[in-house]
N, C-alpha and C positions, 0 to 999 in steps of 0.2 A: 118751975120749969116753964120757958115760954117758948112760943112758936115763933116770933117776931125774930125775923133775921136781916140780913144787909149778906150780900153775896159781893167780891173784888179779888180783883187780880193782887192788891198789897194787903191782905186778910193772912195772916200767919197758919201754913199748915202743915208743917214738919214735925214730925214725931206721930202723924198719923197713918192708918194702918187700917186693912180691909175689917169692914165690920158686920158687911150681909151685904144686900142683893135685893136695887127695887126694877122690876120688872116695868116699863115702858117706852113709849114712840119720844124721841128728843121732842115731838111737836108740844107733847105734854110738860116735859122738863121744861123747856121756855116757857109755858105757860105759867107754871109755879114762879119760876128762880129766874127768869129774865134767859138774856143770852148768854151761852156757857163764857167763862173769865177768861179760858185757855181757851186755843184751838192751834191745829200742829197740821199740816199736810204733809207727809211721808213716812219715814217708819218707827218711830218712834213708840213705846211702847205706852202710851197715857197719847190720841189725839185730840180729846175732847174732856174738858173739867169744867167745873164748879165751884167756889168754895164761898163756903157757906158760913156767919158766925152768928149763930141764935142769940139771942136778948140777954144772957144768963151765962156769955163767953165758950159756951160747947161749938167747937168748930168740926166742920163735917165738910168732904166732899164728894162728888160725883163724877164718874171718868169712865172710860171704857177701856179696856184692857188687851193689848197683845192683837189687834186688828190689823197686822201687816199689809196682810196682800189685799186686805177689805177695804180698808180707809175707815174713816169715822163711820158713826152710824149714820143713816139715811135719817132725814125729816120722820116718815111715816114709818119706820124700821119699828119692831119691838123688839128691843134688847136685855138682857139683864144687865142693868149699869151698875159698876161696882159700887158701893158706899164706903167711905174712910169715914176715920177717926178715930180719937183714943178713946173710948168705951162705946159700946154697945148702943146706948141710948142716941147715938148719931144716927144709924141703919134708921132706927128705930122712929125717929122726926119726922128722918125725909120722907119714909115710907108715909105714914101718917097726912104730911103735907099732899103727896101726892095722892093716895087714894082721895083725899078729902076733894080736892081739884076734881077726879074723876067722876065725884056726885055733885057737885056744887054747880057743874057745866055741863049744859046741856050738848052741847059742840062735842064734849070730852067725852060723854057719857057715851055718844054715838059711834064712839071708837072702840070702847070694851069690848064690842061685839067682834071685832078683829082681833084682841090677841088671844094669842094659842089655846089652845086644847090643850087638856090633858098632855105634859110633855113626855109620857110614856105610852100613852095608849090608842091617842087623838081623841075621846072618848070626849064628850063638850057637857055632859050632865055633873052637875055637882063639882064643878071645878072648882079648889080655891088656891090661891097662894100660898103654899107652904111652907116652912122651916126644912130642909133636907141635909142630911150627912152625906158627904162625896165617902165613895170608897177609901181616903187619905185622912179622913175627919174634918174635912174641911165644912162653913155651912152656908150654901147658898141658898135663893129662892127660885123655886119651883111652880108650876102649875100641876098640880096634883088632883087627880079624881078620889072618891072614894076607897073604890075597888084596890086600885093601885096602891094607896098610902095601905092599908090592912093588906095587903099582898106583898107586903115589901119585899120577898123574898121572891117573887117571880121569875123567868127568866128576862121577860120583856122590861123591867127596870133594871134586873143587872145588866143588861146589855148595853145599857147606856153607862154604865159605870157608875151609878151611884146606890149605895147601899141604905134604899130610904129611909126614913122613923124622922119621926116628930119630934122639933128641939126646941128647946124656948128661944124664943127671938130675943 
């Protein structure tokens, strides 16, 4: 398994399929993956992609989801950008690629201190990225406190609709 990829617009990515959820700023995803392949202005539901083919043929992409009346994400936005691919271990790269960007740069690293809080509680102690189950079973990522991930049953997480606990990524 390598990290070494080549990202293009004629990169084959059909038959792929949401696979998690890496939380950052588009400024960061350029930095990793160059500038996104796609870009769409209007309503379409995918305005902003990636696609990605690792050293070893595991093709993955990156895209933002259902942003109608929004538009793409902003430069400096933190988003949850969705992750495709036909297995798991896609999510699981880019995620990887990008945290590693976020220690490796100094630039990058000064930006951490901007994304979210705890996304249940705002709580900013002990935050990490999490594995989380939507009320549908669905699994995205999360910023998660402590308190909150052992609380899962709170009202202040259900209210957000997701019915939290820890999944293997």
């Amino acid at each position: 398994m390598g990290n070494n990829f080549v990202t293009g617009r004629n990169i084959e990515a059909s038959g792929t399929s949401l696979m998690g959820n890496v939380i950052a700023t588009r400024e960061l995803l350029e930095s990793v993956f160059g500038y996104p392949n796609f870009e769409e202005d209007g309503y379409d539901k995918v305005t902003t992609e990636w696609v990605i083919r690792f050293d070893d043929g595991l093709i993955a992409t990156i895209y933002d989801w259902k942003r109608y009346e929004q538009g793409a994400p902003g430069v400096n936005e933190v988003y949850a950008w969705h992750v495709g691919g036909s297995v798991a271990d896609a999510a699981r790269r880019v995620r990887g690629l990008v945290f590693a960007a976020m220690v490796d740069h100094d630039d990058t690293v000064a930006s951490v201190s901007e994304l979210p809080a705890c996304d249940f509680c705002e709580a900013t102690d002990g935050v990490e990225q999490e594995a989380v189950k939507t009320h549908d079973g669905n699994k995205v990522w999360a910023f998660v406190c402590g308190e909150c991930l052992a609380d899962h049953a709170s009202p202040r997480v259900m209210m957000h609709g997701l019915g939290l606990g820890r999944v293997s990524a």
